[in-house]
MILUMZA-315871 format. One record per residue (C-alpha): residue number from 0; residue in one letter; z, y, x. Coordinates in steps of 0.001 Angstrom, whole numbers, always signed. Layout:
   seq   type        c3        c2        c1
   NUM      A         Z         Y         X
...
end
This chain:
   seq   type        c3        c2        c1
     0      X    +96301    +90199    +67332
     1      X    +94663    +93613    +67412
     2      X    +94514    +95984    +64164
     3      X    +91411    +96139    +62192
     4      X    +88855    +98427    +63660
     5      X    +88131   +100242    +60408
     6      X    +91812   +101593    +60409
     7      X    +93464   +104701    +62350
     8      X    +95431   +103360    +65095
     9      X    +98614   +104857    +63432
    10      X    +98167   +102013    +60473
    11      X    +99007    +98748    +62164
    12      X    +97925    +96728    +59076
    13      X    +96259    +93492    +60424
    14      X    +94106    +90960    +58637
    15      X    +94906    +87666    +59743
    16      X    +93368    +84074    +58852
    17      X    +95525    +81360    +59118
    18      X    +98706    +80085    +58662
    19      X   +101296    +81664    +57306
    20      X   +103926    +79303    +58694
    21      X   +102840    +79372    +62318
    22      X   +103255    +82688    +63111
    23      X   +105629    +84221    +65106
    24      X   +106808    +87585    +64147
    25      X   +110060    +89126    +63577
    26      X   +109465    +88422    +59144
    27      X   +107240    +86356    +57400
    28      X   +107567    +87190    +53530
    29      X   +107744    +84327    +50816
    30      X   +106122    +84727    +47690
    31      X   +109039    +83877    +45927
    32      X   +110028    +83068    +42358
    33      X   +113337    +84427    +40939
    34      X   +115551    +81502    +41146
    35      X   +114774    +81665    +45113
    36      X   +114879    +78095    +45097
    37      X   +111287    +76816    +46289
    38      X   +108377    +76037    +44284
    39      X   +104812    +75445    +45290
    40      X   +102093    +77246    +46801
    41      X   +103133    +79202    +49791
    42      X   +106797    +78982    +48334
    43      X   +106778    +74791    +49272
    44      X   +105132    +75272    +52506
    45      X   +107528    +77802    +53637
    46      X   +110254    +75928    +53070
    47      X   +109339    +72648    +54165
    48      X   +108417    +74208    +57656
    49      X   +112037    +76315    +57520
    50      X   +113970    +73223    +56934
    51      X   +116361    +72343    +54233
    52      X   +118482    +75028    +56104
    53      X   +116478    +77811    +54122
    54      X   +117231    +76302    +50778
    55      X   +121266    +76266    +51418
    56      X   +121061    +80030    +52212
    57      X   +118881    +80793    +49175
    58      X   +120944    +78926    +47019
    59      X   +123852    +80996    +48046
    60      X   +121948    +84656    +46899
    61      X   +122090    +84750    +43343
    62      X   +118735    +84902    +42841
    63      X   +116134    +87870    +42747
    64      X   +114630    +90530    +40693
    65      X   +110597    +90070    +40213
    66      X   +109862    +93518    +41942
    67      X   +112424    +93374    +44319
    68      X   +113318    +90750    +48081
    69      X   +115993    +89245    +49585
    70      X   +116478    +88456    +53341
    71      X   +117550    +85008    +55135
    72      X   +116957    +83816    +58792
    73      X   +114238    +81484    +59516
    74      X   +115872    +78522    +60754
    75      X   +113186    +76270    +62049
    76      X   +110097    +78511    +61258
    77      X   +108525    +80214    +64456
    78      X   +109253    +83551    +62915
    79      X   +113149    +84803    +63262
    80      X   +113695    +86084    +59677
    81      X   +112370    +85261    +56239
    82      X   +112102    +88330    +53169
    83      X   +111544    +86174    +50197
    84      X   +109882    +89086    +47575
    85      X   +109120    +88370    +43766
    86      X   +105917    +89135    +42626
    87      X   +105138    +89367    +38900
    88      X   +102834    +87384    +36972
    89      X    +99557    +88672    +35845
    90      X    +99333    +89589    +31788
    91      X    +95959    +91164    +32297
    92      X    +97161    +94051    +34151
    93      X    +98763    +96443    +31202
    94      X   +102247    +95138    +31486
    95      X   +103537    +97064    +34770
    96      X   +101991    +94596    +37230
    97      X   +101229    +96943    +40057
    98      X   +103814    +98787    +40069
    99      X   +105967    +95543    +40483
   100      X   +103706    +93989    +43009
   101      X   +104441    +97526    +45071
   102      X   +107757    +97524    +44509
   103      X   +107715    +94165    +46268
   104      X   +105843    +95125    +49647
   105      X   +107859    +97994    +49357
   106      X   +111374    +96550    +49275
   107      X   +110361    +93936    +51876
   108      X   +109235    +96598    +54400
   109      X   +112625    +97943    +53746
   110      X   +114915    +95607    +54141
   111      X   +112633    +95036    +57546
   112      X   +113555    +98602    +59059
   113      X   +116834    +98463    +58082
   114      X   +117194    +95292    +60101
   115      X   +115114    +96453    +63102
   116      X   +112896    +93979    +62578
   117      X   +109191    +95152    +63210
   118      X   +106271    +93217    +62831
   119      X   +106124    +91425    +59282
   120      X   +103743    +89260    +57979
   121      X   +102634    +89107    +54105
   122      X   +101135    +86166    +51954
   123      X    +99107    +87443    +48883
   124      X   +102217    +87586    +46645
   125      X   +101304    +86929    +43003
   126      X    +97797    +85651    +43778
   127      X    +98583    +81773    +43620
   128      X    +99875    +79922    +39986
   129      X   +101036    +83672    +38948
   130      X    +97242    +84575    +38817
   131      X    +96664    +87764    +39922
   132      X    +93415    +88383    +40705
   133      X    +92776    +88990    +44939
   134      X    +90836    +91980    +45049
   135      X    +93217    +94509    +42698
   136      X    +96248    +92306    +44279
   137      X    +94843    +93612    +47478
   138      X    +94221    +96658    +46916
   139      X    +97893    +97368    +45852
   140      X    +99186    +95471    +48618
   141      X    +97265    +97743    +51422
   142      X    +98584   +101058    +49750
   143      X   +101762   +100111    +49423
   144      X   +102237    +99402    +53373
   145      X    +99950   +102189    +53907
   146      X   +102738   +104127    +52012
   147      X   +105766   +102924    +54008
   148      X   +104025   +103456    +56759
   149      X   +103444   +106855    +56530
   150      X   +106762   +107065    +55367
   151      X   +108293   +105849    +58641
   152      X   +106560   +106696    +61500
   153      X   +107057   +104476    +64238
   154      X   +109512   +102017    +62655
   155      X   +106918    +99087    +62287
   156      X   +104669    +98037    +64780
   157      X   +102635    +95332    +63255
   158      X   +102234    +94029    +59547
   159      X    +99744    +91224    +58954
   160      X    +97849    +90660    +56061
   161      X    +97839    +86480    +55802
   162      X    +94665    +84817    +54378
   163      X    +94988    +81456    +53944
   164      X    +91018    +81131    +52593
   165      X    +87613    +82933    +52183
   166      X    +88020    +84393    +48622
   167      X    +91958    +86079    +50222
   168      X    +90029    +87366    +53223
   169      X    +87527    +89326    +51568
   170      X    +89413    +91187    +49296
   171      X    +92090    +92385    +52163
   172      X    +88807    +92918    +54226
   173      X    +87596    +95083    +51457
   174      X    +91172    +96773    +50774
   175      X    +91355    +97600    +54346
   176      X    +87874    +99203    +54804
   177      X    +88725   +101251    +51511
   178      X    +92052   +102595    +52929
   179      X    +90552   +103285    +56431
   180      X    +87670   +105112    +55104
   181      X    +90496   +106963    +52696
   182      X    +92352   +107877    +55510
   183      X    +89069   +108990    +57891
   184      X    +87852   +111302    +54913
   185      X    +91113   +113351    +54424
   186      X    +91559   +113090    +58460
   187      X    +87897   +114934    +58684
   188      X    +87991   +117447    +56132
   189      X    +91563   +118694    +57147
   190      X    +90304   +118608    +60741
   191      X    +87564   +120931    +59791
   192      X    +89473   +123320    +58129
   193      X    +91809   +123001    +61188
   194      X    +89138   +123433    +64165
   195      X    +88164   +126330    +62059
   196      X    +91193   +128310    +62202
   197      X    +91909   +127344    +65859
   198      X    +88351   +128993    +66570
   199      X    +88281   +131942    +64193
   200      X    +90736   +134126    +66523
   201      X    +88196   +133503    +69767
   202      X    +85039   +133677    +68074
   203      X    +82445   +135359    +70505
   204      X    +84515   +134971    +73681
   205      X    +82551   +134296    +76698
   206      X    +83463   +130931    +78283
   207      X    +84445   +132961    +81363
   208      X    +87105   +134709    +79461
   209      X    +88295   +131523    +78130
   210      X    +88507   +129573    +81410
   211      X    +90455   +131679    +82519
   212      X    +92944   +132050    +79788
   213      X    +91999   +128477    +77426
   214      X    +92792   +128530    +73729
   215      X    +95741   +126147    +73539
   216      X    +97242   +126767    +69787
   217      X    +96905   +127784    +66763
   218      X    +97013   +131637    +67535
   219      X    +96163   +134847    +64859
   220      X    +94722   +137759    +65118
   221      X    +91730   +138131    +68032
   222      X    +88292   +138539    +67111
   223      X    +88467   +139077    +63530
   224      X    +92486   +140243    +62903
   225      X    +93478   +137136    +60803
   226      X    +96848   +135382    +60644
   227      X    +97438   +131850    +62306
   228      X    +95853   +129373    +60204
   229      X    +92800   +131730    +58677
   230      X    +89941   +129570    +57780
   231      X    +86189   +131019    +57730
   232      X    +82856   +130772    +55905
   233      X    +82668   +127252    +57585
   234      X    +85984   +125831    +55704
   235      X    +84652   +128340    +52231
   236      X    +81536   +126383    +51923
   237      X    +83080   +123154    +52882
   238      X    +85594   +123670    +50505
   239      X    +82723   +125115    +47820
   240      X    +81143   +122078    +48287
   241      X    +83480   +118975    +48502
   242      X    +84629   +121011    +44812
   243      X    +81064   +120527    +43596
   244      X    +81097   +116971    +44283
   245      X    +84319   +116188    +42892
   246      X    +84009   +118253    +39669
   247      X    +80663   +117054    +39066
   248      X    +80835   +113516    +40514
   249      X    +77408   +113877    +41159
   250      X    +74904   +116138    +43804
   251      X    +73994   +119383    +41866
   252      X    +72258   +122101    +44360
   253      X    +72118   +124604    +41454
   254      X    +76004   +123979    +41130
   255      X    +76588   +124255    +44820
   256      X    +74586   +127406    +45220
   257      X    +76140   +129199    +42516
   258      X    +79990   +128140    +44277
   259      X    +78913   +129686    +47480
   260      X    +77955   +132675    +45364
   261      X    +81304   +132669    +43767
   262      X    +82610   +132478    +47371
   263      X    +80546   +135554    +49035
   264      X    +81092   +137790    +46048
   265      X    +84754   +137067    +44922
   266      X    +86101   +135007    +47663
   267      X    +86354   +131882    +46024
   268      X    +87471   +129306    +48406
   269      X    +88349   +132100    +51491
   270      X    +91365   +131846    +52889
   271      X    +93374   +134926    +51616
   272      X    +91182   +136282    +48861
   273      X    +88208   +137729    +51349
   274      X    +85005   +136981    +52972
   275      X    +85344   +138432    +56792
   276      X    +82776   +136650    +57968
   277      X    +79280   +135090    +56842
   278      X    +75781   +133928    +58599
   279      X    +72964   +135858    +58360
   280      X    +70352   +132983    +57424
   281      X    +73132   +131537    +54783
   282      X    +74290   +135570    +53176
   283      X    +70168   +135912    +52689
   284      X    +70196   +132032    +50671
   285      X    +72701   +132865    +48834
   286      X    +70962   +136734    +48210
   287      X    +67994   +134725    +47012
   288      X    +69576   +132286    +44967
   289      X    +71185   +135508    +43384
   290      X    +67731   +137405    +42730
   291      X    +66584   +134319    +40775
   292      X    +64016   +133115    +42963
   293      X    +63428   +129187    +43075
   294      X    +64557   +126339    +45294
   295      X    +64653   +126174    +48017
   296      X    +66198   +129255    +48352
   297      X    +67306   +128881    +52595
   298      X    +65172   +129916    +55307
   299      X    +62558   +127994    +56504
   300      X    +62029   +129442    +59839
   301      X    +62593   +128546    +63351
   302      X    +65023   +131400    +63605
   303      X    +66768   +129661    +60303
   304      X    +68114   +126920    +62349
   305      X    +71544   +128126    +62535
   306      X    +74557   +125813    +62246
   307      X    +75336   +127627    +58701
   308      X    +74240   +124279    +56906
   309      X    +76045   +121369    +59572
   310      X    +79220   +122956    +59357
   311      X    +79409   +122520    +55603
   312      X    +77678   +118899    +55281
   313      X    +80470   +116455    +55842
   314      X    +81744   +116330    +51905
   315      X    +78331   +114647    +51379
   316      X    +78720   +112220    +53773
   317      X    +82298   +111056    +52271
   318      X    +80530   +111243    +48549
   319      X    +77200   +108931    +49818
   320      X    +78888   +106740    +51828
   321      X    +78382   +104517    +50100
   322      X    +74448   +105508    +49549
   323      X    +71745   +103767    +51902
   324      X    +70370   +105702    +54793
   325      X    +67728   +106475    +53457
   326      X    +69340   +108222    +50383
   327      X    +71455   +109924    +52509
   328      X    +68635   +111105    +55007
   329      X    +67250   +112914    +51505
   330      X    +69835   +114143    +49955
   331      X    +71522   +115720    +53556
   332      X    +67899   +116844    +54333
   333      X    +68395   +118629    +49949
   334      X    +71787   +120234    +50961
   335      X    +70692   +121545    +53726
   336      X    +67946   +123387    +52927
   337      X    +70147   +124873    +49909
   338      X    +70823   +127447    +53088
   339      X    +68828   +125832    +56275
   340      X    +65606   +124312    +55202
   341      X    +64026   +124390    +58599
   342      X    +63699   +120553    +59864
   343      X    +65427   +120589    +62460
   344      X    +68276   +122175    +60281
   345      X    +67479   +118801    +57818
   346      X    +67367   +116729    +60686
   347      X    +70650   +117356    +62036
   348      X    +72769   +117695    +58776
   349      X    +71191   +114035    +58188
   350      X    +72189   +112570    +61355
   351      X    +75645   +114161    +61640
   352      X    +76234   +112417    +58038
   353      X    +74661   +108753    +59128
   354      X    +77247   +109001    +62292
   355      X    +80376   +110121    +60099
   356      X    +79258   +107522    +57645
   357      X    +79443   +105248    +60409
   358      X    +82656   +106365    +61503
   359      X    +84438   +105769    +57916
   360      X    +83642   +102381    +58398
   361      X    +85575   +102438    +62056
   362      X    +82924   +101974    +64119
   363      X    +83486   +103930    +67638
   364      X    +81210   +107502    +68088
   365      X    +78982   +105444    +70488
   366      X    +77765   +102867    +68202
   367      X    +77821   +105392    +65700
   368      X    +75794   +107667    +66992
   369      X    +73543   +104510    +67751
   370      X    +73419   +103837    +64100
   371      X    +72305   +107086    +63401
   372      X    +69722   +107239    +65550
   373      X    +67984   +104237    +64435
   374      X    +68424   +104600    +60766
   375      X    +66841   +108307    +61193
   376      X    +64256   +107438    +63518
   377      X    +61306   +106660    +60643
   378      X    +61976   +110179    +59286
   379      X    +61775   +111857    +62589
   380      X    +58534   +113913    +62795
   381      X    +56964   +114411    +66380
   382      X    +57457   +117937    +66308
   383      X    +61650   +117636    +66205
   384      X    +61703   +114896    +69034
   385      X    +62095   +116757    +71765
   386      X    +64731   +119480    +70787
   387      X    +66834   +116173    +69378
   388      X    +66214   +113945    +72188
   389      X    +69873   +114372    +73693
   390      X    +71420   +113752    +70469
   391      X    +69401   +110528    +69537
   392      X    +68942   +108618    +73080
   393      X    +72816   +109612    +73186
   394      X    +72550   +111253    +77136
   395      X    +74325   +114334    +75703
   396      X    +77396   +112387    +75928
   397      X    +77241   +111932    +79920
   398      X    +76106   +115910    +80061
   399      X    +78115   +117663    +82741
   400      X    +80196   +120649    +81001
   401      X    +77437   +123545    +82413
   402      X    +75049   +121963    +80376
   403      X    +76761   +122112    +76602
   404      X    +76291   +125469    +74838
   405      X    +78667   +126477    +71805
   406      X    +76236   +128380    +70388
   407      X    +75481   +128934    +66848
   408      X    +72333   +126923    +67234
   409      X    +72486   +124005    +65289
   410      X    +71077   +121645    +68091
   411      X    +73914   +122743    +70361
   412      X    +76521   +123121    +67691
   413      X    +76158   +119517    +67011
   414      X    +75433   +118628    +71164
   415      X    +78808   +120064    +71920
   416      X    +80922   +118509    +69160
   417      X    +79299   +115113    +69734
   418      X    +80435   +115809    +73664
   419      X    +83779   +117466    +73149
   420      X    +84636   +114279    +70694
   421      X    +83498   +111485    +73135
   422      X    +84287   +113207    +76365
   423      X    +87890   +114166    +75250
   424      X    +90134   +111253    +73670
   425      X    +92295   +112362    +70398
   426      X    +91769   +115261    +68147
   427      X    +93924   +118020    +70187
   428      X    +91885   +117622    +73183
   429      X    +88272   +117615    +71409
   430      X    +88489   +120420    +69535
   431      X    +90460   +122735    +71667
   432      X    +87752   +121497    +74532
   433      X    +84866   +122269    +71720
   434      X    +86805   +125489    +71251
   435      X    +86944   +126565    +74931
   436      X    +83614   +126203    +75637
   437      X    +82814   +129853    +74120
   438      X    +80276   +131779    +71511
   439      X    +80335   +130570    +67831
   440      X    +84320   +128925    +68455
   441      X    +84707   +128534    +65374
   442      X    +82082   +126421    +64164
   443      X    +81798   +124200    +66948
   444      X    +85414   +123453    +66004
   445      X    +84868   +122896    +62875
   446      X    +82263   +120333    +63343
   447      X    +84161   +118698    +66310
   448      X    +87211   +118453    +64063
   449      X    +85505   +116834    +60707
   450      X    +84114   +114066    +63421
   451      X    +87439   +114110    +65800
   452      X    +89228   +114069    +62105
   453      X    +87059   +111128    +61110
   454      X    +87473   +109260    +64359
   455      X    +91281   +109248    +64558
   456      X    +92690   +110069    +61056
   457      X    +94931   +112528    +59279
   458      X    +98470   +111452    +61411
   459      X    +96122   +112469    +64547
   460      X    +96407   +115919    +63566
   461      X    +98754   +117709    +64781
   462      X   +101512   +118816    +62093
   463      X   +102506   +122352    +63008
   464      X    +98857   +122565    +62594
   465      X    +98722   +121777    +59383
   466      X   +101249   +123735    +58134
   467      X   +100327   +126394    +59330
   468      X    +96864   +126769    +57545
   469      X    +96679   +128849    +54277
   470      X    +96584   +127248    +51172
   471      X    +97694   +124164    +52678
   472      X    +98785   +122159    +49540
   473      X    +95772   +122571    +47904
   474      X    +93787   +121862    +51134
   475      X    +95102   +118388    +50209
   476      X    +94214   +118291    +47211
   477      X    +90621   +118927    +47657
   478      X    +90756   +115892    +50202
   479      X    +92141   +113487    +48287
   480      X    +90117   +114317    +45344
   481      X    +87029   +113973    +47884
   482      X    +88455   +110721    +49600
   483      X    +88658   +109547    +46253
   484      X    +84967   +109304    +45054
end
């Protein structure tokens, strides 16, 4: 049994079909009722398949708190141990009922770890003659473990999901795909700001200078005297942007424009208080957005196709992605040109969102980028396909190293963090590799962490990482707000 694809590898939630009786893991949990006696449903079967030898021990525990689980062995069951947990009955969902069907998974789980067991398998407590309903029962069963887990690191290896028919299936299916694509979003925009900050001290190094003395950590100072963990204009904007999206619930240019304003003349959304460093195609937007001029107020130029608009695009991916391609393929194309209104500018901001999009939903960067490139191919005009032909027939990927530029050209901005993410496994090793290939450092890692984020999750990252970026608490925020939508 293998854990669902949509989920970072450090969740080991599993969906499984099947019986719940038959399968042999260190716990199965009973969806008990307080008298711990047996009953029906998956209550009956459990015992009946235990053996009267699972009643006797019961008998002897006093009962059990609805909220709360008790453990016995398993006796004749293929699994060694049995948590029987009390679920509470549905009364429409205003009476505490989550917070008790929580407490349940959650006092299971524990009483797991503190036995060493670690793989544990879960019926849908309360969803039988208690009545509550699959989809919101699954939902709070999937953050609950997703809770614990990230509570305990390491301590369970495998907790299964049980569906024992169709209507069960689909709503852990559709928990699970939620909570992965949760995960992914927070994973990718802390990755950003993190690939950022690793870049920022090395911006404009030669990759000569940097083969011979690689970035390895988070370092300060360098090109632009910062401390460790200084973001730049790519984290601003990002920030200025996923804070649009979330305060308006909705895609407002005008109220995006006017944020990266706030940004370039106060500092809104820098780091520590100051702008130190800004494109030149995104300062003049911004300068024309400011004089009153209409939209679209970036440059429309072949010289406009900086990466000033890619490294800021992946908040819109998490808010559309739920969206169809093609509404994403607009509005990316929209957000873009806010700064970058050049095609190929359009072009790529869409395409980097249709593969993160992808990604949320736990497909691999191959089939991703696949996806992509299929679902933009009707709005590719002649004139873009050859300087995107590496990107959309995928052959970047098998590039030798000589051949990827990180250059603040938004064609090789996105070449090398599509490279650096499938070339080097885990987020460490992509972005410092994105990193240490030279020129515009910290964009290219900023763009190779959002995907590299995406791809393995928020646990991928490394901690002392983490807290060691300014502002980090409200870093988190801003990520949970946007993982939210």
């Amino acid at each position: 049994m293998a854990p669902a694809t949509y989920l970072p590898s450090y969740l080991p939630i599993i969906l499984e079909r099947g019986d719940l009786t038959q399968l042999a893991v260190d716990a199965i949990v009973n969806a008990a009722g307080p008298t711990l006696l047996g009953g029906g449903g998956v209550d009956g079967a459990i015992h009946d398949a235990a053996g009267p030898e699972l009643l006797a021990e019961c008998s002897t525990l006093g009962g059990c708190a609805v909220g709360d689980a008790k453990l016995t062995a398993g006796y004749r069951l293929p699994a060694r141990h049995v948590i029987h947990a009390v679920g509470p009955i549905w009364r429409g969902g205003d009476h505490g009922e989550a917070d008790l069907l929580a407490s349940a998974y959650r006092r299971s789980l524990e009483l797991a770890v503190a036995h060493g067991l670690r793989t544990v398998a879960f019926p849908a407590i309360s969803c039988g003659v208690y009545g509550y309903p699959h989809a919101q029962a699954a939902e709070v069963a999937a953050r609950a473990v997703r809770d614990f887990i990230l509570a305990h690191p390491g301590a369970l290896s495998g907790v299964y999901l049980v569906a024992f028919d169709d209507a069960a299936a689909a709503a852990i299916a559709a928990a699970l795909a939620e909570l992965g694509a949760y995960e992914r979003i927070i994973g990718g925009l802390l990755g950003l700001i993190v690939g950022d900050a690793l870049g920022v001290p090395v911006e404009f190094f030669r990759r000569e200078a940097l083969d011979r003395a690689p970035l390895l950590d988070m370092i300060g100072h360098g090109t632009h005297d910062q401390p460790p963990g200084t973001w730049s204009d790519d984290s601003s904007l990002t920030l200025a942007t996923a804070a649009s999206l979330t305060s308006s619930r909705t895609i407002d240019p005008e109220d995006m424009m006017r944020r990266f304003a706030d940004w370039l003349e106060r500092g809104e959304w820098s780091a520590h208080g100051e702008v130190f460093d800004v494109g030149i195609t995104t300062a003049e937007s911004i300068k024309r957005y400011l004089s009153g001029a209409p939209a679209p107020w970036g440059g429309g130029g072949e010289m406009d196709n900086g990466n000033g608009a890619l490294m800021r695009i992946f908040p819109l991916a998490c808010a559309l992605r739920r969206a169809t391609a093609a509404q994403l393929i607009e509005r990316a194309g929209e957000v873009s040109a806010l700064t970058h209104a050049h095609p190929r500018s359009r072009l790529c901001c869409a395409y980097f969102c249709l593969v993160v999009r992808a990604v949320f939903r736990g497909g691999g960067l191959l089939s991703a980028m696949n996806e992509a490139a299929a679902a933009l191919a009707p709005s590719l005009p002649a004139s873009e396909a050859a300087a995107l032909a590496r990107i959309l027939d995928a052959s970047v990927l098998d590039a030798p190293r000589e051949q990827i530029r990180g250059s603040g050209y938004v064609v090789h901005c996105l070449e090398a963090s599509l490279w650096a993410a499938h070339r080097h496994q885990g987020f460490s090793a992509a972005v410092l590799a994105a990193i240490n290939l030279g020129e515009d450092t910290d964009t290219t890692g900023a763009v190779t962490g959002a995907l590299a984020g995406a791809l393995y999750g928020r646990e991928a990252i490394p901690r002392r990482w983490l807290e060691a970026l300014a502002r980090g608490p409200e870093l988190l925020a801003v990520a949970e707000r946007l993982a939210a939508l």
